[in-house]
C-alpha positions as CSV (number, residue, x, y, z in Angstrom):
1,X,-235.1,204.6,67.6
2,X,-237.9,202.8,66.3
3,X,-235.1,199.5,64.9
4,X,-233.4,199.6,68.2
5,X,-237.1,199.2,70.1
6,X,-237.9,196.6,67.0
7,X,-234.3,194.9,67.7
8,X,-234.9,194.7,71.7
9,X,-238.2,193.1,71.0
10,X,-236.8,190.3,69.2
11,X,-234.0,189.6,71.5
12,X,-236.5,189.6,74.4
13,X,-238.9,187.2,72.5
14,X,-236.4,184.9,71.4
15,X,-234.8,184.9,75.1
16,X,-238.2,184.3,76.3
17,X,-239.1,181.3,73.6
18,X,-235.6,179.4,74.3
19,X,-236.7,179.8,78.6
20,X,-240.3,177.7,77.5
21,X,-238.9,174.5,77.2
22,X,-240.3,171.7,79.9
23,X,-236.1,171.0,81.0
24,X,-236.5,167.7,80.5
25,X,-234.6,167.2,77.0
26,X,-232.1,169.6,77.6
27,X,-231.6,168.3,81.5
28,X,-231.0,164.6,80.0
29,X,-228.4,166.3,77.9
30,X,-226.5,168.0,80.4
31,X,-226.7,165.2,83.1
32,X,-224.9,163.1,79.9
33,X,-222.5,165.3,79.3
34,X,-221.7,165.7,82.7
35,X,-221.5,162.2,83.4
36,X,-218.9,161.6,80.3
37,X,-217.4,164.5,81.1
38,X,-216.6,163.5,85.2
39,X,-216.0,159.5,84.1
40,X,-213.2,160.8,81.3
41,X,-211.8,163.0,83.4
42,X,-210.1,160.2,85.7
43,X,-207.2,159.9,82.8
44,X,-206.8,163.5,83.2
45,X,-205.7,163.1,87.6
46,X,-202.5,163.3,88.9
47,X,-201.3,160.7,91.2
48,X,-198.3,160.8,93.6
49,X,-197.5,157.8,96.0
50,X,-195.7,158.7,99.0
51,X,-193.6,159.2,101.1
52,X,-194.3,156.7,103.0
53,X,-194.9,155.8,107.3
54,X,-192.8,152.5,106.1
55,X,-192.4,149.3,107.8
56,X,-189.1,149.4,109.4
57,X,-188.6,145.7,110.3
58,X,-190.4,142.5,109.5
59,X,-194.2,142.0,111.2
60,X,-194.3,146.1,111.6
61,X,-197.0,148.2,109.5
62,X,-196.5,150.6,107.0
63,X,-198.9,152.9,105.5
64,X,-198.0,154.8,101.7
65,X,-200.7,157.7,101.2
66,X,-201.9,158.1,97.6
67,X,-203.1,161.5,96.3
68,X,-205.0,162.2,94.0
69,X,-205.6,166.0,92.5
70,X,-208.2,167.0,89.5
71,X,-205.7,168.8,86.9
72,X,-208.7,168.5,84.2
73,X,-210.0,171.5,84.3
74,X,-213.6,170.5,85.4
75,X,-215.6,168.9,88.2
76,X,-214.4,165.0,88.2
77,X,-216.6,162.6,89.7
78,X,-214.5,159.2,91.1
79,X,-217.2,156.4,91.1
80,X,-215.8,153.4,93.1
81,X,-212.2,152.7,94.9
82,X,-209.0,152.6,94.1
83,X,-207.4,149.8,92.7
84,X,-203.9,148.6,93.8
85,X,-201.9,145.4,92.3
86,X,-198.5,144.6,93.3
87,X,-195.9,143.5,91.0
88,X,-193.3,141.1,92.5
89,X,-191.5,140.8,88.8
90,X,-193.4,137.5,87.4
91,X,-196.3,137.6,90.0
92,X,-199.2,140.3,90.2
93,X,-201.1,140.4,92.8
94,X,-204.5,142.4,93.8
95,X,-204.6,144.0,97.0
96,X,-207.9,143.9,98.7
97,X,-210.0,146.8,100.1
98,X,-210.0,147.6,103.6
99,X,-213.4,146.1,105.2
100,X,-214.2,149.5,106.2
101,X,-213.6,151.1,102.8
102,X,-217.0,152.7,101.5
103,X,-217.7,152.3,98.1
104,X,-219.7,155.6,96.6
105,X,-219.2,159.0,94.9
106,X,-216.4,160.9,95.3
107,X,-216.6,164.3,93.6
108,X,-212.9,166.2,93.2
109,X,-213.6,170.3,92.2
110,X,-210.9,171.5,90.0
111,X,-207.4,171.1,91.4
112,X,-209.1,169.7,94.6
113,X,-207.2,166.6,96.0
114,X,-208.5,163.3,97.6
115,X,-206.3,160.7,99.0
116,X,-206.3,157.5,99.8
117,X,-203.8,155.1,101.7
118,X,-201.9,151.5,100.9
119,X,-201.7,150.1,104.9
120,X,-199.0,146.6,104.8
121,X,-197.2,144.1,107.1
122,X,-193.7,144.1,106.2
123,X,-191.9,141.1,105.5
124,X,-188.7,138.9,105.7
125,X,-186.9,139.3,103.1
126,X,-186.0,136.4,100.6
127,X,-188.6,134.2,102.9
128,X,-192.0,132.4,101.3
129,X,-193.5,134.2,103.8
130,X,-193.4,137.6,101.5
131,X,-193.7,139.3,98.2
132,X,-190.6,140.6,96.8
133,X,-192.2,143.6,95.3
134,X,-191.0,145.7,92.6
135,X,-193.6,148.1,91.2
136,X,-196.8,149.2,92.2
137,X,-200.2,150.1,90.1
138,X,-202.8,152.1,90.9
139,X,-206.1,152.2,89.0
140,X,-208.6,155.0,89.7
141,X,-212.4,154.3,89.0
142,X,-213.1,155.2,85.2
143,X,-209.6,155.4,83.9
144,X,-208.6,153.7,80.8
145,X,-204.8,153.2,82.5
146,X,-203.2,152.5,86.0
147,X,-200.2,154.9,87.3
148,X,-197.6,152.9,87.8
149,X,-194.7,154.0,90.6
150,X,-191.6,151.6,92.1
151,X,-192.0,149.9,95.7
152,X,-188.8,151.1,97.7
153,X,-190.8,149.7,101.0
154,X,-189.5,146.4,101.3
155,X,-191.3,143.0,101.1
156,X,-194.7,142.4,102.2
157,X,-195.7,139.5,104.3
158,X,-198.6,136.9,102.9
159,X,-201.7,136.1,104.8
160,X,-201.7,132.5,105.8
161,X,-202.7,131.2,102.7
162,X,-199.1,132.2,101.6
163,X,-200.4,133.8,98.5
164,X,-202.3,137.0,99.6
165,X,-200.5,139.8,100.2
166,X,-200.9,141.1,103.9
167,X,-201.8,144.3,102.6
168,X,-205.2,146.7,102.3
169,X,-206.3,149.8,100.4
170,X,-208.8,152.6,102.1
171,X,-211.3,154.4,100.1
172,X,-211.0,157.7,99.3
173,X,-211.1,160.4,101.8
174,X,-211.7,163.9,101.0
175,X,-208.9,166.5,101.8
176,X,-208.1,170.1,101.9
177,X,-211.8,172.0,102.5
């Protein structure tokens, strides 16, 4: 009786000695960890692009959704927008945020989803008036790799300067609950 009272004693102490600690060495440590932890985590997303609302003639608008879904196994924290270059087989080219696209925090609980969407003007095809474009890329915010899926949309018309595509990405917008 009396080395179970002696062993209880010791447990208690030792829980109450590791509870006396100010929280500010171990805090720093877990807000580190955490923040490697959510920044690595972006390799660790599935992406799937599409189906598309697609453009069906030249001048009309089509919009691809892009979602994104946390398959790491942990809370992963998307710092920034999505990146987007399209690949016309010899020219890449970056497509430009949408002016209302807020840059910030996006935090994704396991197997939560976000999403985000690829709005473009289609083109003519063959003209110098569009991209002929083969494959797209999509970077997320703290991965070390884009995803990279084929364009099945048709062309995309250029801006006026004939090189820009006439094409914008959103940010991320929650889904689901």
């Amino acid at each position: 009786m009396r080395a179970t009272s002696l062993t209880v004693a010791a447990l208690a102490a030792a829980l109450l000695l590791t509870g006396c600690d100010d929280g500010k060495d171990a805090a720093d440590a877990d807000s580190g960890k955490e923040s490697k932890a959510a920044s690595a985590c972006a390799d660790q997303l599935a992406v799937q692009f599409g189906p598309a609302n697609a453009a069906p003639a030249a001048g009309d608008t089509g919009n691809v959704p892009v979602t994104v879904t946390n398959r790491s196994g942990a809370k992963c924290v998307l710092d920034g927008l999505p990146g987007v270059e399209l690949d016309a087989g010899g020219t890449v080219t970056t497509v430009a945020p949408d002016e209302a696209a807020a840059t910030g925090k996006t935090t994704l609980a396991k197997e939560a989803s976000t999403s985000f969407t690829l709005t473009y003007v289609r083109g003519e095809g063959g003209g110098t008036k569009s991209l002929a474009v083969k494959s797209v890329k999509i970077s997320l915010p703290g991965a070390a790799e884009p995803h990279g899926f084929k364009w099945s949309y048709g062309d995309i018309a250029l801006k006026s300067d004939g090189q820009t595509p006439d094409a914008s990405v959103t940010g991320f917008q929650q889904s689901g609950d």
